[in-house]
Every structure is written in structure tokens, then in C-alpha cells.
C-alpha positions as CSV (number, residue, x, y, z in Angstrom):
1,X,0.0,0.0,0.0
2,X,1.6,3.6,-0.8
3,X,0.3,6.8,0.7
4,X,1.2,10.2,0.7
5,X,0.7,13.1,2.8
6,X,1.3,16.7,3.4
7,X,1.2,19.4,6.0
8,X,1.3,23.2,6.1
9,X,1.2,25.2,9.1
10,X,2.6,27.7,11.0
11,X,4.7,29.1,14.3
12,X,7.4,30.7,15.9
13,X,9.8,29.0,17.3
14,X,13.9,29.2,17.4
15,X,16.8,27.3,18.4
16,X,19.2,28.2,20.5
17,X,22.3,26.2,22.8
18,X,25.0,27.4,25.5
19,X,28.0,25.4,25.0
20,X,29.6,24.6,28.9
21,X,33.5,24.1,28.9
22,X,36.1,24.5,31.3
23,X,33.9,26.8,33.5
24,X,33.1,29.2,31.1
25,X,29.7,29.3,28.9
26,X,29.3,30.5,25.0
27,X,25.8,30.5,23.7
28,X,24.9,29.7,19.5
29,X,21.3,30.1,18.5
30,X,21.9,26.4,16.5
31,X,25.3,27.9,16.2
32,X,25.2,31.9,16.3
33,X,27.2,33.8,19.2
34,X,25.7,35.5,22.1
35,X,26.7,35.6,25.9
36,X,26.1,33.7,29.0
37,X,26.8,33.9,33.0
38,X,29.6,31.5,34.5
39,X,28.0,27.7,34.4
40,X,27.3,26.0,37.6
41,X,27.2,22.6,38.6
42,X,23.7,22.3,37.2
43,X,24.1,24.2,34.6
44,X,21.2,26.0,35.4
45,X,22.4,29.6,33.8
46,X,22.7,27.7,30.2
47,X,20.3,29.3,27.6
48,X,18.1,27.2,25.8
49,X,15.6,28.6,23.5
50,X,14.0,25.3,21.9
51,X,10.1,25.5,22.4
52,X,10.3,29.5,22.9
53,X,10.1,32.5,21.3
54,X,13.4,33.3,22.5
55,X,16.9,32.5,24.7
56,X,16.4,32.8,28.5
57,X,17.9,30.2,30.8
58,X,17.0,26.9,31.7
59,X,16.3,28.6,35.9
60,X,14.4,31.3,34.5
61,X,12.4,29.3,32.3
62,X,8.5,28.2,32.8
63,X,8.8,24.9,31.0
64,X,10.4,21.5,32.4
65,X,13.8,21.8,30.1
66,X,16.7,19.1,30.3
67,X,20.0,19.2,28.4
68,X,23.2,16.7,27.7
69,X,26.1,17.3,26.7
70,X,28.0,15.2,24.3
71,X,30.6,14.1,26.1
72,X,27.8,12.9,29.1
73,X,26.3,11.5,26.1
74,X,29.3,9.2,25.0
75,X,29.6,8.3,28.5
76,X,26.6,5.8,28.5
77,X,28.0,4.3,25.1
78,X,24.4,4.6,23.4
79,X,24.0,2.7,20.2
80,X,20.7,4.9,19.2
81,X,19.2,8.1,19.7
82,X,16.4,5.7,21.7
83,X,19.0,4.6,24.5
84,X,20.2,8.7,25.0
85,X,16.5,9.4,25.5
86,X,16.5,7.0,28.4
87,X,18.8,9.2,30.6
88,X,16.4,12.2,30.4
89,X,13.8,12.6,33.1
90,X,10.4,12.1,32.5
91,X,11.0,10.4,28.4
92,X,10.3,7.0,27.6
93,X,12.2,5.1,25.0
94,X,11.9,1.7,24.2
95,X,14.2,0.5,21.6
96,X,11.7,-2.4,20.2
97,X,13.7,-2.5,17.1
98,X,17.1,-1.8,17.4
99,X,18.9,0.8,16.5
100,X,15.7,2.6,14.7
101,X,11.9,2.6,14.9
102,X,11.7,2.9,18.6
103,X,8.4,4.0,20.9
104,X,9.0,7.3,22.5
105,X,6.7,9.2,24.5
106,X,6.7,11.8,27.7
107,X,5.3,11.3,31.2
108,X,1.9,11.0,31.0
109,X,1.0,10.4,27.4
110,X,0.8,7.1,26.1
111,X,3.0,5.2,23.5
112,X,-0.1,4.6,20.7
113,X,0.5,2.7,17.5
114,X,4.2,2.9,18.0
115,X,7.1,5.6,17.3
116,X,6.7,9.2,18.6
117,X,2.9,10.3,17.6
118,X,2.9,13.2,20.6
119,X,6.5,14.0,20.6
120,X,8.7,16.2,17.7
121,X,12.0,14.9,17.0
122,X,14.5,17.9,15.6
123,X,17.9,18.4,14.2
124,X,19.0,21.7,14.6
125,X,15.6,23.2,15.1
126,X,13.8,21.1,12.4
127,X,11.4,17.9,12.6
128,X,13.2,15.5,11.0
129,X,10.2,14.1,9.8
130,X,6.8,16.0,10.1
131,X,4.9,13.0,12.1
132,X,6.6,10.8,14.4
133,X,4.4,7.7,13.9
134,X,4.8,6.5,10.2
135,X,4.8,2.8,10.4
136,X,8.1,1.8,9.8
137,X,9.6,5.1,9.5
138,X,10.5,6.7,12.6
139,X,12.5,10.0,12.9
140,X,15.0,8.7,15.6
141,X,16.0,6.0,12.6
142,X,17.6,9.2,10.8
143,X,19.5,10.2,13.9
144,X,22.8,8.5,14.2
145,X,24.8,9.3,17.6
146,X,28.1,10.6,16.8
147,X,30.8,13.0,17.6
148,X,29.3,15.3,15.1
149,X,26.6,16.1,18.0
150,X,27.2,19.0,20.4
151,X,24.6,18.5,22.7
152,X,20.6,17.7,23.4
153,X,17.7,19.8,24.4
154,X,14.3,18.7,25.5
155,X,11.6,20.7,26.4
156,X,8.7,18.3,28.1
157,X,4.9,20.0,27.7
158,X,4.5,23.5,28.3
159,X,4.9,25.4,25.2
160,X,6.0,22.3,23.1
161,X,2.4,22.3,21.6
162,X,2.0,25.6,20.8
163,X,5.4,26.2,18.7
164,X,6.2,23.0,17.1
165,X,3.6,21.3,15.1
166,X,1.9,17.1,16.2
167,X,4.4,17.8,19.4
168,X,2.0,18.1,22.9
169,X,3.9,16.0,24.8
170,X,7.2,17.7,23.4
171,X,10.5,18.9,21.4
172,X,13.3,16.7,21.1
173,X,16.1,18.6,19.5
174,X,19.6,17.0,18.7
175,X,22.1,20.2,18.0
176,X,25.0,19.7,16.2
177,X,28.7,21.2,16.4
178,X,29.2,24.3,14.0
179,X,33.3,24.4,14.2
180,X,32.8,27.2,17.3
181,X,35.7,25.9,18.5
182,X,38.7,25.0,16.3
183,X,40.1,21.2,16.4
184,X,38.6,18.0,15.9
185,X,38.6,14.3,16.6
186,X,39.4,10.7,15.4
187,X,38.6,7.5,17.0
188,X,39.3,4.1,15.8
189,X,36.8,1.2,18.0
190,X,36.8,-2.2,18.2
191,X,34.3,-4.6,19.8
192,X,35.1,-6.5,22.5
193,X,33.1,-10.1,22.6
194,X,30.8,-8.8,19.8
195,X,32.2,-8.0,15.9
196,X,32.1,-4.2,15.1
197,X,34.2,-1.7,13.9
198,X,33.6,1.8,14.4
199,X,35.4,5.0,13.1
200,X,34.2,8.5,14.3
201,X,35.9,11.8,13.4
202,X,35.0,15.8,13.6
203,X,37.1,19.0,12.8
204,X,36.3,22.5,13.0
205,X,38.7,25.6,12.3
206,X,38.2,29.1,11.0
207,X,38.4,29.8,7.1
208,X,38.9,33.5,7.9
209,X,38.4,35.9,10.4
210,X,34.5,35.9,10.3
211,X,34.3,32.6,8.4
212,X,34.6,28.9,9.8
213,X,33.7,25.1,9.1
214,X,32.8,22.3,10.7
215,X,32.7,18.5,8.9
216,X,32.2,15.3,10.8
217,X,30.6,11.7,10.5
218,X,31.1,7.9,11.5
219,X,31.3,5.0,9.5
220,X,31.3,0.9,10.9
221,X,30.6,-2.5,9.7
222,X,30.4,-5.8,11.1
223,X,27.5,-8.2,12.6
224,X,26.5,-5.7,15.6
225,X,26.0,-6.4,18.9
226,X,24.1,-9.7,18.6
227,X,25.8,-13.0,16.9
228,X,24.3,-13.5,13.3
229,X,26.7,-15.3,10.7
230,X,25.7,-11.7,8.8
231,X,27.7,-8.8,7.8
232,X,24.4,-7.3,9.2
233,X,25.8,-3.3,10.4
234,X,27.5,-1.2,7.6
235,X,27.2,2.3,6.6
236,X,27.3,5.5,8.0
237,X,27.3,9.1,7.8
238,X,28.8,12.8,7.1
239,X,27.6,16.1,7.8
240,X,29.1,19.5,7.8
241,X,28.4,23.4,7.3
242,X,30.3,26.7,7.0
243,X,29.2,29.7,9.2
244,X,30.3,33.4,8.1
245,X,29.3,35.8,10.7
246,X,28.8,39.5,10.0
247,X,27.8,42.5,12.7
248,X,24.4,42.7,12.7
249,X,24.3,38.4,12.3
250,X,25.4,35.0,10.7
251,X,24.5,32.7,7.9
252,X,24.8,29.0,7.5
253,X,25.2,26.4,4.6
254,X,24.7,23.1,5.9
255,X,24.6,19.3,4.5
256,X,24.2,15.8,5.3
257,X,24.3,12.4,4.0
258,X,23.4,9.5,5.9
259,X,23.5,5.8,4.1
260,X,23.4,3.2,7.0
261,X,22.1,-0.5,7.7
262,X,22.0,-2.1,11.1
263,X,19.9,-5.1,12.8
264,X,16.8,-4.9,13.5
265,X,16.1,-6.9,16.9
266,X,12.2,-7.7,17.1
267,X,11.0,-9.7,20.3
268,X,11.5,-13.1,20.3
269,X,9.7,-16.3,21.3
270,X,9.4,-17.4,24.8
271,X,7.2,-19.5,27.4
272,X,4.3,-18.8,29.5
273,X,3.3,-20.6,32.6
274,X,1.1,-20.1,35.3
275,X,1.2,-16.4,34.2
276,X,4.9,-16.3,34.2
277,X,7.5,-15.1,31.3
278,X,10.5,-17.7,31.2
279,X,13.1,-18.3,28.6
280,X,12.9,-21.3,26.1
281,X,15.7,-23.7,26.4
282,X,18.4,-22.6,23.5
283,X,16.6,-19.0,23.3
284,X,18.0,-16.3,25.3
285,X,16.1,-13.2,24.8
286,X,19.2,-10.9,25.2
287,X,21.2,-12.7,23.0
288,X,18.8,-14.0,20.3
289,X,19.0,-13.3,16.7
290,X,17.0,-14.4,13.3
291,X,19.8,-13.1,11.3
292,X,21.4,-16.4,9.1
293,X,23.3,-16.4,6.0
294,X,20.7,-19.2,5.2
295,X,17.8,-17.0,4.6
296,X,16.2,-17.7,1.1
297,X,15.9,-14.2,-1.1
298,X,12.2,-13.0,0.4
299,X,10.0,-12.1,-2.8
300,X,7.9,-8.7,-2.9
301,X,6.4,-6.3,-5.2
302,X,7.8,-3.2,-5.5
303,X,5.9,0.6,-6.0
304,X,5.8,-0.1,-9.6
305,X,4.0,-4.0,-9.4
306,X,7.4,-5.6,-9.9
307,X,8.7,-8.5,-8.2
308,X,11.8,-7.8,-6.2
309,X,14.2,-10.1,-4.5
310,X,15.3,-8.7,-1.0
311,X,17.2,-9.6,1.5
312,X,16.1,-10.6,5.2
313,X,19.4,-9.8,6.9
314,X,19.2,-6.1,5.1
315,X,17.6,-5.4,8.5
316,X,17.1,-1.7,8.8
317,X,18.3,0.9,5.9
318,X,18.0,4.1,6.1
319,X,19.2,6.8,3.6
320,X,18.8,10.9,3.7
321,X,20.6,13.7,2.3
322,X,19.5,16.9,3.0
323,X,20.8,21.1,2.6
324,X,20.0,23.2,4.6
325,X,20.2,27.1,5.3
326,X,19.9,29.4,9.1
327,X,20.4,33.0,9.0
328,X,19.6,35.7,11.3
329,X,20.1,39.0,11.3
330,X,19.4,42.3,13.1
331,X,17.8,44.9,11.1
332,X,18.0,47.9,13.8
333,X,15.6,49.8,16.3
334,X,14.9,46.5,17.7
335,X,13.9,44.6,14.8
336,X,15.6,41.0,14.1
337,X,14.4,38.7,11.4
338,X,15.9,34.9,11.5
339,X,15.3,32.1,8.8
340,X,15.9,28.1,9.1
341,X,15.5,26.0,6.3
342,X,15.6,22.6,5.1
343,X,15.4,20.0,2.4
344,X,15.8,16.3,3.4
345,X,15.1,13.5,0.6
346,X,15.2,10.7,3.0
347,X,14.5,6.8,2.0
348,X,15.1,3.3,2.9
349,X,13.8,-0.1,3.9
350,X,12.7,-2.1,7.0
351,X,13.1,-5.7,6.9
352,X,12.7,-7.6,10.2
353,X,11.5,-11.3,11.4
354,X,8.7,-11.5,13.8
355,X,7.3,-14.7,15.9
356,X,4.1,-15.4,15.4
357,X,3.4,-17.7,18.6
358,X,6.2,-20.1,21.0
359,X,7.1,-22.8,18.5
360,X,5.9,-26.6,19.2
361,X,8.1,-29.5,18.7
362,X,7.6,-32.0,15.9
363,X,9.1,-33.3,12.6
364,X,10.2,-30.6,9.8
365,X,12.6,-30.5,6.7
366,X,15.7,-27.7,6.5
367,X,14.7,-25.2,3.6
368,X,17.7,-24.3,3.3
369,X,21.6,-23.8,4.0
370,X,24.4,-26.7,4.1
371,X,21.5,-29.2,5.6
372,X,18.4,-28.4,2.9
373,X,16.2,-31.7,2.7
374,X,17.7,-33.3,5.8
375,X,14.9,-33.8,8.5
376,X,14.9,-31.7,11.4
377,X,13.3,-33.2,14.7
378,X,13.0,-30.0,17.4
379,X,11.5,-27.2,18.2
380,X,10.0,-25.1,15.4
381,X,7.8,-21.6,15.6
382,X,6.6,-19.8,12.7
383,X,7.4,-16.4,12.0
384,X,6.4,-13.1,10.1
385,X,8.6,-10.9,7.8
386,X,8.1,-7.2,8.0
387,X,9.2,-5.9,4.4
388,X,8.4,-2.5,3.2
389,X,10.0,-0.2,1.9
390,X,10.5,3.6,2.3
391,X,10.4,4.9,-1.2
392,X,10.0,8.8,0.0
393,X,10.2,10.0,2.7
394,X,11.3,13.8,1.8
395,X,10.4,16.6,3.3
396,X,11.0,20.6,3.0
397,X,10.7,23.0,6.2
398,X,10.8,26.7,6.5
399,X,10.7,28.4,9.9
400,X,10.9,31.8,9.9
401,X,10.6,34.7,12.8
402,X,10.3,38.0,12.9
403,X,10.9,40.2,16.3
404,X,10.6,43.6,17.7
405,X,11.6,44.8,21.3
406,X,10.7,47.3,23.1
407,X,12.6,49.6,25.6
408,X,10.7,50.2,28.5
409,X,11.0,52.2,31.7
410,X,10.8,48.6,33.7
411,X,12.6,47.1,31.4
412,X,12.4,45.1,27.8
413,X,9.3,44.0,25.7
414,X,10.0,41.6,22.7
415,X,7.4,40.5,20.4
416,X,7.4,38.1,18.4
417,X,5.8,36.3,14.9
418,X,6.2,33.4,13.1
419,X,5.5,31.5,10.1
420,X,6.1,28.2,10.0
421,X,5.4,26.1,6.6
422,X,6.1,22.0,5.8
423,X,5.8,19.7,2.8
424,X,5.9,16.4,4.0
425,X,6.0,13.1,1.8
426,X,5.4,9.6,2.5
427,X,5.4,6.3,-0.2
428,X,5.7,3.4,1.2
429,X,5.7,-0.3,-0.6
């Protein structure tokens, strides 16, 4: 079945980040330069501007607020965006498919028909997609954890619904590094006990006085975390932009592209008894895989009627390459107009075996592999294959903001209007 769908709307809203680092605290509007008081061991001086009309900081702010750094990020070794989401108070993530098309939802709002219906999930002050419950194509499956990430912001409630569109539980907002500060990275990993190797790099330096650039990405192979026989994680991704900055403001050219596979790892069979979960002799749920190098090509029709030979152990692919442009820039007497905008053509496929009951013991026949036609005599359970493919998935945003503030004799007045407008695509085989 292929549908399509599209949304316009409109609202204000802007991005902005404090960067914390040896004591001292820089703030960037998704990038752009402004000031901030000494950080403190909460951090509670930090401006964050995601879900408002503009910066304040996160003690002076009405709505429940949370931020990570990148390097508290790392720490907890996440291997999605789902398992980062899990150290933030008052989120839930379950990661029911690996390292994509997870459930996430906020305290008190329930996770319904799967992914993120009542939460927005942002890059850089953008949905990455415009809903957050396509079947089979979740945002956080475009989000790859990296060293190209500077830090995350999540605002819970509050003022969430009003400036950021299918979002009443919430904004999600993964920010990303801008070359701010000059230097880089490069890590080489290796897995220890399970097959995977990683490489992560970043490097930002000035191009001239006003001018910098920041480029960055990660790039592995190798089964993953579980034991499959299968070359089943490969792929990865690159990003970067270049940020010239002038005296009344900044613009920024930005890119991406992200082509990566990994596992998906569905539920898996076990036993009930008496009203009691217990493990099935051979099948550990922690450990289980369906992956095989066995699997038979898995037959399907494709968006044009033809039939298309796929592969089971493809798992999860996801592809996107987007452009995108921020500027904002201070017209005078109190005026400022800022612009963020973004294409994204973003596609893929999700291939994953589900159980359709425990298995029952009895006489079969191998299908396939080294012992096709040889009798098996075991346990057997049948199972389901989830195929479908993401043929668009493209989208194109535009958020753009116009303020005024006001001098007055208790103080300052700002006002502000947006216009928010979304073209949002879905085809799915």
C-alpha cells in the first residue's frame, strides 16, 4: 500500500544552545554567538531557547527543560538516539527495534501505535520528519549518535504544543557542532566479545576571520551487537556546514548524507506458565537473533507492481541527504528577522522477522543452508517478515521569525511572529 501526505502550518519558534566548557559558557542560536553567565554545577544559567520564542535560561524558564552534553552522552555508550532518550527525566524510549523505529513518548501520554505520535523529534531546530508515527519510519531511525553532535535539548509539555507542530507532549532537538571551536577528533573502535568496527571523526577551524567550518561523520561494519553469521551493520554518515558571521548576524550552509544499515532486533519467542515469562531452552532473549546467511531471497512487489528479491538480513536501511540554510540577522531599532530551512530527501527499507506464537516441537525439513532436505526433529515456531520499503520520505521545512523589542521604563518588551510552513511526503511499498 503507498500513501502520501502533506502538511502546512505555521509558528514561531527558534533554536538556541550554551555550550559549557572549562567553567566558562558560549551560547549559539543552533550555532550563532551570544553571551552567557559562568556555568554551575547544574548548569542552570545555560540558555536554551527550543520551544520558545526566545533565549532565556533553563532557571528562569516556565517549561520542564533538560539538556546533555556530548561528552555525558558518549559516556553511556548509546548505540541509538532511543537509549540517549532513556537518561532524560520524565522520556520514555523503548528500543523495540534496534537501533531505529523505537516508541518514545513523555510522562503521562501514552506510547499509541508505535514511534513518537505526541513527541517532535528535531535536528537543529527542524522535525526531522513531520509526524513521528509512520509505520516503519521513525524520525530517531535518521538520527545516528556521533561526535558530530554537540549537545541535546528537550523541552517536556509546556509550550512544546504551541510552537512546534503534532508535538503536545514535546520537542526533542539533537544540535549539532558548528566548528565554534577549532580542532577535531578521530577514533578508531573495536568490539570486544561482539564483531564491530567503528570510526568517528570531527574537525572545525576558522576559514577567515568571520568565516569557519565544521565537517564530521562515523562510518562501521560488522554483525553488531548480537551474533548473526551476517555482515548485518555497515554504513554510516557525514555532515558539515560553513558559518560566516557579520555585525548585525550569521548565515549558515549546511549538509548531510546518511546511508546506513544495522539489525533490527524484534521480540523473540518465549514461554508462558502459570502467568509467568520464562526463557525457552536454547533461546535467550538478550542474546537471540534471526539473522542467518541461510535466509532464502524474500519475494515482494515493489511501487511499480514488480517483483523484487530482498534480503532478510538487510535489516534496517535508512538513507537521507538533506541542505539546509539558518540566517539571522538584526535589522535595527529593535527589529531582528531569522530564517531556518531545510530539504531532506530521505528513503530506505525495514526488513525484520517477527514470531508469530512459541514454536511446538515435531518433525520438519531444512529449507535451506548446508542441511536443505535433511529432516529436522525440534522445536519449530513460525514467524512473520516485516518488508516494506520507504520509497520517500522527503520533506521541505521553513521556519521563519520576525521580532521587535521594546525599551521600557521597567525594562524590555520583545514580540514576536512566526511562520512556520512543511511539505511532508510519504510512499511506502
Amino acid at each position: 500500500m503507498k500513501t502520501r501526505t502533506a502538511q502546512r502550518g505555521c509558528m514561531a519558534a527558534a533554536v538556541a544552545l550554551a555550550m559549557l566548557q572549562l567553567g566558562t559558557a558560549q551560547a549559539q542560536s543552533a550555532g550563532d554567538t551570544a553571551s552567557a553567565a559562568p556555568a554551575d554545577g547544574l548548569n542552570l544559567e545555560r540558555i536554551v531557547v527550543t520551544g520558545t520564542t526566545g533565549g532565556t535560561s533553563k532557571m528562569k524558564s516556565s517549561n520542564s527543560v533538560s539538556s546533555m552534553e556530548l561528552d555525558t552522552i558518549l559516556h553511556n555508550a548509546p548505540t541509538s538516539a532511543a537509549e540517549v532518550l532513556r537518561s532524560v527525566p520524565g522520556l520514555r524510549a523503548e528500543s523495540s527495534g534496534g537501533e531505529g523505529n523505537a516508541n518514545i513518548t513523555v510522562r503521562g501520554l501514552p506510547i499509541s501505535a508505535g514511534g513518537a505520535r505526541y513527541v517532535q523529534i528535531q535536528e537543529d531546530g527542524l522535525p526531522v520528519l513531520q509526524f513521528g508515527d509512520f509505520n516503519f519510519t521513525t524520525p530517531d531511525s535518521f538520527i545516528k549518535i556521533d561526535s558530530t553532535l554537540d549537545h541535546l535539548e528537550v523541552v517536556r509539555g509546556g509550550s512544546a504544543s504551541t510552537l512546534a507542530t503534532n508535538s503536545p507532549g514535546g520537542i526533542i532537538n539533537f544540535i549539532s557542532k558548528n566548528g565554534k571551536e577549532k580542532g577535531g577528533s578521530v577514533a578508531i573502535s573495536r568490539g570486544l566479545g561482539y564483531d564491530q568496527t567503528r570510526v568517528d571523526f570531527d574537525y572545525g577551524a576558522p576559514l577567515s576571520e568571520r568565516t569557519r567550518f565544521f565537517i564530521g561523520g562515523s562510518w562501521r561494519t560488522g554483525e553488531g551487537i548480537r551474533h548473526s553469521g551476517v555482515n548485518s551493520e555497515k554504513g554510516g554518515q557525514i555532515r558539515g556546514n560553513v558559518t560566516h558571521e557579520f555585525d548585525s548576524g550569521f548565515v549558515r550552509l549546511s549538509f548531510k548524507h546518511l546511508d546506513d544499515q544495522s539489525p533490527t532486533a524484534l521480540p523473540v519467542p518465549v514461554s508462558v506458565r502459570n502467568g509467568r515469562i520464562g526463557e525457552i531452552a536454547g533461546i535467550d532473549p538478550r542474546k537471540a537473533s534471526f539473522y542467518s546467511p541461510f535466509w532464502v531471497p524474500d519475494m515482494v512487489l515493489n511501487k511499480d507492481n514488480q517483483r523484487v528479491a530482498t534480503n532478510v538480513n538487510d535489516g534496517l536501511h535508512v538513507k537521507s541527504d538533506s541542505v539546509g540554510v539558518e540566517a539571522s540577522v538584526k535589522l535595527g531599532q529593535g527589529w531582528s528577522v531569522s530564517e531556518n530551512f531545510r530539504y531532506a530527501d530521505n528513503s530506505g527499507r525495514f526488513t525484520g522477522v517477527f514470531p508469530s506464537n512459541s514454536g511446538s516441537d515435531g518433525s520438519y525439513v531444512f529449507a535451506s543452508g548446508p542441511n536443505q532436505g535433511k529432516p529436522y526433529i525440534g522445536r519449530a515456531f513460525s514467524a512473520v517478515v516485516f518488508n516494506t520499503s520507504i520509497d520517500d520520505a522527503s520533506n521541505t521545512l521553513s521556519d521563519t521569525k520576525l521580532a521587535k523589542t521594546f525599551v521600557l521604563d521597567s525594562g524590555k518588551l520583545t514580540t514576536t511572529a512566526g511562520l512556520y510552513l512543511s511539505q511532508q511526503k510519504l510512499g511506502l511499498t
